[in-house]
C-alpha positions as CSV (number, residue, x, y, z in Angstrom):
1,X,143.1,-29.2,32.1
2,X,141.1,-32.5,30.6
3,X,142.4,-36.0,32.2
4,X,143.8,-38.1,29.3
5,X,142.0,-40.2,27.4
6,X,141.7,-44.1,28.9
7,X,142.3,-47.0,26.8
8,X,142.0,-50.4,27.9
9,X,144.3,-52.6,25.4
10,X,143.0,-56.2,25.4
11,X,145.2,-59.2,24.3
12,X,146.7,-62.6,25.2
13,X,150.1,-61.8,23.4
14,X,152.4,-59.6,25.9
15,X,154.4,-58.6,23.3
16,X,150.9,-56.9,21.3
17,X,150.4,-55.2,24.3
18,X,153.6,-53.8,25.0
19,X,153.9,-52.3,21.7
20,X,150.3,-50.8,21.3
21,X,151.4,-49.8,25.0
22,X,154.0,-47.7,23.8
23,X,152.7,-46.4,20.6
24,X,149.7,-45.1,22.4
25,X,151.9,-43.4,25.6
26,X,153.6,-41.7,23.2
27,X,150.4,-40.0,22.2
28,X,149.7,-39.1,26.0
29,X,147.1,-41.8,26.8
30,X,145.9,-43.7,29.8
31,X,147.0,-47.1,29.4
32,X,145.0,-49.9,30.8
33,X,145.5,-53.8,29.8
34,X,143.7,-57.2,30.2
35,X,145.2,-60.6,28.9
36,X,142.2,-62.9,28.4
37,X,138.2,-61.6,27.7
38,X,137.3,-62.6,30.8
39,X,139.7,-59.8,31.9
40,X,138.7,-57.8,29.9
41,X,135.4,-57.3,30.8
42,X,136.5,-56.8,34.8
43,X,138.6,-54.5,33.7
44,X,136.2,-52.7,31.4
45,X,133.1,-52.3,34.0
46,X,135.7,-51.4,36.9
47,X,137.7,-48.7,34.6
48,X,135.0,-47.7,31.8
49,X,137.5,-47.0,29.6
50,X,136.8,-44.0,26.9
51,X,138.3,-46.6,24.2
52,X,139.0,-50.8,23.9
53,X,141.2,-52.4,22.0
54,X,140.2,-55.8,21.6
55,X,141.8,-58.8,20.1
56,X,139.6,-60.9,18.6
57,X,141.6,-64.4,18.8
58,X,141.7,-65.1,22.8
59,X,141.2,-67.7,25.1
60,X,138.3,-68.2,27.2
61,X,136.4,-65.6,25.8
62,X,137.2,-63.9,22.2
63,X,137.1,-60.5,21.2
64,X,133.4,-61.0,19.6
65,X,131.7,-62.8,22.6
66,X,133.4,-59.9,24.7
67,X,131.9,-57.2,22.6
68,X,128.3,-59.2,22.6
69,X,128.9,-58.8,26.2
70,X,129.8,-55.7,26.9
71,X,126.9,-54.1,24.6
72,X,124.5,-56.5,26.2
73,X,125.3,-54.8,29.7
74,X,123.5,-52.0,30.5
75,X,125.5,-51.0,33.3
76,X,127.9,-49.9,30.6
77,X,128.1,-47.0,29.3
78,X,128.9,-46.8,25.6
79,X,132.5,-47.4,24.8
80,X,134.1,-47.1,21.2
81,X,136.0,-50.9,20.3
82,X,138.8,-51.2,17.8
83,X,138.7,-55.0,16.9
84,X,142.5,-56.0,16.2
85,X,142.6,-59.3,14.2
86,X,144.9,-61.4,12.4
87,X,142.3,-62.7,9.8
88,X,141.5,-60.5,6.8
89,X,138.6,-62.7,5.7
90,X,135.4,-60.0,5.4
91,X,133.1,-62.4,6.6
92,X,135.4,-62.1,10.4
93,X,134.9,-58.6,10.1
94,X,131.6,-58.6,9.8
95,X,130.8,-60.8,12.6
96,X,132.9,-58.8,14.4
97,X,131.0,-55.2,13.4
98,X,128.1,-57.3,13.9
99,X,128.8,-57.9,17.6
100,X,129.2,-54.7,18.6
101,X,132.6,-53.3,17.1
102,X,132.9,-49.3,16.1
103,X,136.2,-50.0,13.6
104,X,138.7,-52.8,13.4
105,X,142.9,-53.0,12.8
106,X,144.2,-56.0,10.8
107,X,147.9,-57.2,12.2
108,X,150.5,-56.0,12.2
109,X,149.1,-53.0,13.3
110,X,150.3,-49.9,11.3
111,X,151.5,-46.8,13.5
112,X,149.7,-44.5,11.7
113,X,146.5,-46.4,11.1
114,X,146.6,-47.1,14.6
115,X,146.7,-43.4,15.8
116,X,144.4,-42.5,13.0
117,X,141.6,-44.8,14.3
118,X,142.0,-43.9,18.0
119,X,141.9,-40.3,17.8
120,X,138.5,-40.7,15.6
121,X,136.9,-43.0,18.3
122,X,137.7,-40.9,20.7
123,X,135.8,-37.6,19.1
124,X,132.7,-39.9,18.6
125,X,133.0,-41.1,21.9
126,X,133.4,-37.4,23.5
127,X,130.4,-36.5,20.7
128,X,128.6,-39.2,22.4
129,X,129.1,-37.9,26.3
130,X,128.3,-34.7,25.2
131,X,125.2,-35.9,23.7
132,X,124.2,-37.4,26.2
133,X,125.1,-35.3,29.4
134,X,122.5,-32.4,27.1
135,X,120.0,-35.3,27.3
136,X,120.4,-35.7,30.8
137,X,120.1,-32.0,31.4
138,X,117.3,-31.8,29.1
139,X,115.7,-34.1,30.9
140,X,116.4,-32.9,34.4
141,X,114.9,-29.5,33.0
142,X,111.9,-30.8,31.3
143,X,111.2,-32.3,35.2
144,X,111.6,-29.1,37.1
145,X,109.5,-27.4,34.2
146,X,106.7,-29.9,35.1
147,X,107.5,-29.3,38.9
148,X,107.2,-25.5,38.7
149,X,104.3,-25.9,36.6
150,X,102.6,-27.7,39.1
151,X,103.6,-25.9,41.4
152,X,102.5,-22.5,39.8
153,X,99.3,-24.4,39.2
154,X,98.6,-25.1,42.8
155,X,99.3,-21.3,43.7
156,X,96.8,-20.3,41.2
157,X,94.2,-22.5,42.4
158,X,94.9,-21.4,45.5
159,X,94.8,-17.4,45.1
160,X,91.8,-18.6,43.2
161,X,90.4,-19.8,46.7
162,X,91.9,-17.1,48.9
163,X,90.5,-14.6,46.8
164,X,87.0,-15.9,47.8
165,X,87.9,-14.7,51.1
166,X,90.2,-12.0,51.1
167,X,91.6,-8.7,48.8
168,X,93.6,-9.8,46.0
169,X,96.4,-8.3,47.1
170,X,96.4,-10.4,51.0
171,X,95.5,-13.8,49.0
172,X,98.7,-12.5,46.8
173,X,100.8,-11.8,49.9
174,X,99.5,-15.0,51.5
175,X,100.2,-17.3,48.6
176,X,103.9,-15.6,48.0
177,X,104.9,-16.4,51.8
178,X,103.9,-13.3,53.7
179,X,101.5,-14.6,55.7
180,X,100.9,-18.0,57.4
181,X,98.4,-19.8,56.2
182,X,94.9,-18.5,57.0
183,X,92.8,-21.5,56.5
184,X,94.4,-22.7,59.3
185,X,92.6,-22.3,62.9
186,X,94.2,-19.5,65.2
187,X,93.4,-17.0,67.5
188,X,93.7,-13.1,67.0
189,X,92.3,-10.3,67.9
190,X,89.9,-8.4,65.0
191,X,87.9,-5.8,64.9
192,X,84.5,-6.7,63.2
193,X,82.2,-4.6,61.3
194,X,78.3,-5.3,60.5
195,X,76.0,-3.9,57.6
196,X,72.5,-4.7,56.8
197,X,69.7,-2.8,55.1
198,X,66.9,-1.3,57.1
199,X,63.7,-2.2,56.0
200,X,65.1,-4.9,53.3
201,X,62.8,-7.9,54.7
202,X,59.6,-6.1,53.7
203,X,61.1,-4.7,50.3
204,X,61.9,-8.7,49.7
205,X,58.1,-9.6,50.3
206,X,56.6,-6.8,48.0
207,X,59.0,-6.6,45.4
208,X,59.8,-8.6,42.3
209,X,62.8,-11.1,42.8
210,X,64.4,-9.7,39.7
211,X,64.0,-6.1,41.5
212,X,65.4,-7.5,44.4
213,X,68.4,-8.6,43.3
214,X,69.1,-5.7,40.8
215,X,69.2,-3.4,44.3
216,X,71.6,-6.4,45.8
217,X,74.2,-6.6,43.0
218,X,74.0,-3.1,43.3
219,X,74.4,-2.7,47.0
220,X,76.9,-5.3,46.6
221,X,79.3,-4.3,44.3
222,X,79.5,-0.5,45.6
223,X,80.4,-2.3,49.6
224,X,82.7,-4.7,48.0
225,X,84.7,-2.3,46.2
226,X,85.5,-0.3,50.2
227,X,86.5,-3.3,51.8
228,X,88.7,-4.2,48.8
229,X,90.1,-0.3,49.2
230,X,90.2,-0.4,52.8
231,X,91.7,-4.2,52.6
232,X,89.3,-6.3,55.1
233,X,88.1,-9.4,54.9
234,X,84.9,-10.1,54.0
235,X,83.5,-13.2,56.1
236,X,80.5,-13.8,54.9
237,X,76.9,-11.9,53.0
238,X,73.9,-13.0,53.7
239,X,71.1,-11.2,51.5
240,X,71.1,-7.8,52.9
241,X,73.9,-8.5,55.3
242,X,77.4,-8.3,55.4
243,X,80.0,-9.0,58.1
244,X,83.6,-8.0,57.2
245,X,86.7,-8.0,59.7
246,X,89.8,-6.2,60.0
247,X,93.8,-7.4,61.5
248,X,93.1,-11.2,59.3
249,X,94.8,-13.0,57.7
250,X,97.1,-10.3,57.6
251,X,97.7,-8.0,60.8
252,X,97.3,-4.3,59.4
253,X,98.2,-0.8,61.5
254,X,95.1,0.9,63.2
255,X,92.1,-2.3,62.2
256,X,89.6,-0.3,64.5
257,X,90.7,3.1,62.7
258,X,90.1,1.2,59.2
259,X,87.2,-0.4,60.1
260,X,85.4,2.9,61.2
261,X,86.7,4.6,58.0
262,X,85.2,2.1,56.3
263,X,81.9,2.0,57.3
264,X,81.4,5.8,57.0
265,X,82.3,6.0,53.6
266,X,79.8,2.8,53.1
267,X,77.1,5.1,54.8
268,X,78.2,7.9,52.6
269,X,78.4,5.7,49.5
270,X,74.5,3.8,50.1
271,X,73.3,7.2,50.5
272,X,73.8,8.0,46.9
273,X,72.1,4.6,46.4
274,X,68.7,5.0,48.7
275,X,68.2,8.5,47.3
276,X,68.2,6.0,43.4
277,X,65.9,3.6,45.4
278,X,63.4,5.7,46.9
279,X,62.6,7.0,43.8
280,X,61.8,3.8,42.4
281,X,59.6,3.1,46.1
282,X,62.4,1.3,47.9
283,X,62.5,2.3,51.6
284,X,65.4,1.5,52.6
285,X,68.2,2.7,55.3
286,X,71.5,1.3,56.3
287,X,72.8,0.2,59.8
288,X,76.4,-0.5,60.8
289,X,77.7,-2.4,63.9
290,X,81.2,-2.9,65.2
291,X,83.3,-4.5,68.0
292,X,86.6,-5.4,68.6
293,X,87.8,-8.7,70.1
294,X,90.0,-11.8,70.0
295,X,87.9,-14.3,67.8
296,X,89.1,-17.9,66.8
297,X,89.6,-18.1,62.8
298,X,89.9,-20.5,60.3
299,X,88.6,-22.4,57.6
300,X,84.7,-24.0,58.6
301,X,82.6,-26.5,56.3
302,X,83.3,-29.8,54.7
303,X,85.1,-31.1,52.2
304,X,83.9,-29.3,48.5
305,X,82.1,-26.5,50.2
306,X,84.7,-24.3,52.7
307,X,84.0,-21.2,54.4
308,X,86.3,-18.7,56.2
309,X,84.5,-17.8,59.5
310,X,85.5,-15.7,62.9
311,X,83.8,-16.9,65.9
312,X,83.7,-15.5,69.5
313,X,81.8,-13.3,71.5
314,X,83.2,-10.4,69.3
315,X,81.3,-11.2,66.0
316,X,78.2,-11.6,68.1
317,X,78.3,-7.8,69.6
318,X,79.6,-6.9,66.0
319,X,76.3,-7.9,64.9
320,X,73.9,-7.1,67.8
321,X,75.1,-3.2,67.9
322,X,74.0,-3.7,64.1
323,X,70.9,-4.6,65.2
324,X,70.4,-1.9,67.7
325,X,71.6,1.0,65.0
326,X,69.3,3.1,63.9
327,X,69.0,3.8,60.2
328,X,72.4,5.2,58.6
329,X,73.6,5.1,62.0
330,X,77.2,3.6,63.0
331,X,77.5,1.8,66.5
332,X,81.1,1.0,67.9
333,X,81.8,-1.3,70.8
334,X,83.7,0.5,73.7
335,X,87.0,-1.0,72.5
336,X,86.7,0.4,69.2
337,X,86.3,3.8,70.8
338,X,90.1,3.5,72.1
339,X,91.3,3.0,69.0
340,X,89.0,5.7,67.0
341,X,88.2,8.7,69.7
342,X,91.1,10.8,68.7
343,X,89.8,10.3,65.0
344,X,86.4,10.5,64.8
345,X,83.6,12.5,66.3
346,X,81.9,10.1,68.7
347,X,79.1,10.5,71.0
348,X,77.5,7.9,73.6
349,X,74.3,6.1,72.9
350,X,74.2,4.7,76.3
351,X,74.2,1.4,77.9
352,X,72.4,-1.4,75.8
353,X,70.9,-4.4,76.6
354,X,71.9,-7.2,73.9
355,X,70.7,-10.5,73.3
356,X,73.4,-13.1,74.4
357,X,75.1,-10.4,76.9
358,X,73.9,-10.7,80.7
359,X,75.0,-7.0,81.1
360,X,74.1,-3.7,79.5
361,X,77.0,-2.9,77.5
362,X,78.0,0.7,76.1
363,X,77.7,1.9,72.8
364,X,78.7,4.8,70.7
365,X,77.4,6.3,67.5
366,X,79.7,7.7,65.1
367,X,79.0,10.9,63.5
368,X,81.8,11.8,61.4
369,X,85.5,12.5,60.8
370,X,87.3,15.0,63.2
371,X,88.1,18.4,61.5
C-alpha cells in the first residue's frame, strides 16, 4: 500500500492552518506545518514534503524569498508549491510564478479549488519521481553497459594474446575462469615434445628464400593444425623447429600419451609432405624428441614483446633426444616410457650421451601404435 502523500502547509495565521489542516486530512494526507519562512524551509529540507503550501505574506521571510530559496538549493529535490495569497493583483502573481511557484490559491481559499489544485500537483510531482528514478536507472545502466564493455574488451584482447600461445579453446577456458592465469610463473610437471627438419640448414643455403618459406608455411600449418587437435601448447618455432608441451596451462589426462600421439601422426603427416618436396629436390627428414619433467612456466620478455616459455632440465632433454633422432625417428625420455609402454610399440635405443647431462641417459624410439 503507497504512504500518503506529505504536505507541508506554511503560514503565520493559525487559524489558515487549521483549516487547510482539516480540509486536506479529510482527503487522507500527511499533514506537516511551519509558521514563519524561516520554518518553513527547516521543515521543508528535514521532511521533503511531496507538496508546500506557501503563504506568501509572512514575517521574516515571505512566501517568494522562500521559494527563491528552496529552488536555489540543490540539496532539494523538486517539490510542487501552491502560493496562497491575499492580493489578487497579477503583477504578485507573477513575481510569485517567477520565483519558483507551480500554481497559486487567492484567499479565502475555496474547498474545491483547493483539492482540485493538490491532487494535480501531486500527479506532476509523482510524473516527476518517476521520471526521474528512469533517469537514474538509465543512467546506472548506461555505466554497467560501459563496464561490461570494457570488460568484454579486455577479455578479447586477452584471448587475443592467449591464443598466441595456446588452442583457442584453453585461451577460451582460461579467459572464462577455468584455469589460473598462465602468464603467471609456476611450477608443473609437462611433458615436452621437439620437431625439427633434417637436413633444413643446407636446403636454407641452396635454396631460394621464397622456396624456403613456401616449404615452412607449409610445414607449419600441417604441425599446427595436430597440436591444435591434440590441444598442446606450442612454446615456441624457430625456423625448422618446433617445441610444443603438454599438462599447461591447463592439466589434461595422459600428456605423455598425447604427446606421443602427437608426434606420430606429425611423422605420418610430413611424410606426405617430403614425398611433395623430394620431387621438387628438397631432402628433407623429420626428427622428434620428448621428455617429461617439472619445468618452471610463465610469461618471459619485456614489456611490448612477451613470450610464454618452460624452462628446466626437461625442455633441454626434450630437445637433445631431438637432436640425437635419426630421420623420421621419435625419441622418448625414460619417463615418457611409463606413461606410453602399454600404448605404443617401443624399443630401446640405448644409453646416450647428451650435451648438458654428466650421465648417459636412456632413450627409446617409437615405432608405432599397439595393435
Amino acid at each position: 500500500m503507497n504512504n500518503p502523500a506529505r504536505i507541508l502547509i506554511v503560514d503565520d495565521n493559525a487559524a489558515n492552518v487549521d483549516i487547510l489542516r482539516a480540509r486536506l486530512q479529510a482527503n487522507d494526507y500527511e499533514i506537516v506545518t511551519a509558521s514563519d519562512g524561516e520554518e518553513a524551509l527547516a521543515a521543508a529540507r528535514e521532511h521533503l514534503p511531496d507538496l508546500i503550501l506557501l503563504d506568501v505574506m509572512m514575517p521574516k521571510l515571505d512566501g517568494i524569498e522562500v521559494c527563491r530559496r528552496l529552488r536555489a538549493d540543490e540539496s532539494v529535490p523538486f517539490i510542487p508549491i501552491i502560493l496562497v495569497t491575499a492580493k489578487s493583483d497579477p503583477k504578485d502573481v507573477i513575481a510569485a510564478l517567477e520565483a519558483g511557484g507551480d500554481e497559486y490559491l487567492t484567499k479565502p481559499v475555496d474547498h474545491s479549488s483547493l483539492v482540485a489544485r493538490v491532487k494535480s500537483m501531486l500527479r506532476i510531482k509523482a510524473l516527476h519521481d518517476t521520471v526521474q528514478r528512469q533517469a537514474e536507472q538509465l543512467t546506472a545502466w548506461n555505466q554497467s553497459l560501459e563496464q561490461r564493455v570494457e570488460e568484454q574488451l579486455g577479455l578479447v584482447e586477452r584471448l587475443g594474446r592467449l591464443k598466441r600461445f595456446f588452442s583457442p579453446q584453453l585461451a577460451e577456458l582460461i579467459v572464462a575462469g577455468g584455469a589460473d592465469d598462465p602468464l603467471k610463473t609456476h611450477r608443473r610437471e609437462i611433458t615436452v615434445c621437439f620437431l625439427d627438419l633434417r637436413g633444413f640448414t643446407a636446403f636454407a643455403e641452396t635454396a631460394e628464400p621464397e622456396e624456403v618459406m613456401g616449404v615452412l608455411r607449409e610445414y607449419h600449418a600441417e604441425m599446427g593444425k595436430l597440436i591444435l587437435e591434440h590441444e598442446g601448447t606450442l612454446e615456441r618455432f624457430t625456423g625448422d623447429g618446433m617445441m610444443i608441451f603438454f599438462n599447461d596451462p591447463v592439466p589434461v589426462p595422459n600428456p605423455g600419451e598425447r604427446a606421443v600421439q602427437m608426434a606420430l601422426e606429425m611423422r605420418e603427416r610430413v611424410a606426405s609432405l617430403i614425398d611433395k618436396w623430394r620431387k621438387l629436390g628438397y631432402e628433407l627428414e623429420l626428427g622428434i624428441g620428448i621428455a617429461q619433467g617439472y619445468a618452471t612456466i610463465g610469461a618471459i620478455g619485456f614489456e611490448g614483446r612477451w613470450d610464454y616459455g618452460a624452462i628446466g632440465s626437461v625442455t633441454n632433454l626434450a630437445a637433445r633426444l631431438c637432436g640425437e633422432a635419426r630421420p623420421n625417428q621419435i625419441l622418448i625420455s625414460k619417463r615418457v616410457l611409463a606413461t606410453a609402454e602399454g600404448v605404443f610399440d617401443v624399443e630401446p635405443e640405448g644409453e646416450l650421451s647428451l650435451k648438458g647431462f654428466h650421465r648417459p641417459v636412456p632413450a627409446y624410439n617409437v615405432l608405432g601404435v599397439k595393435e
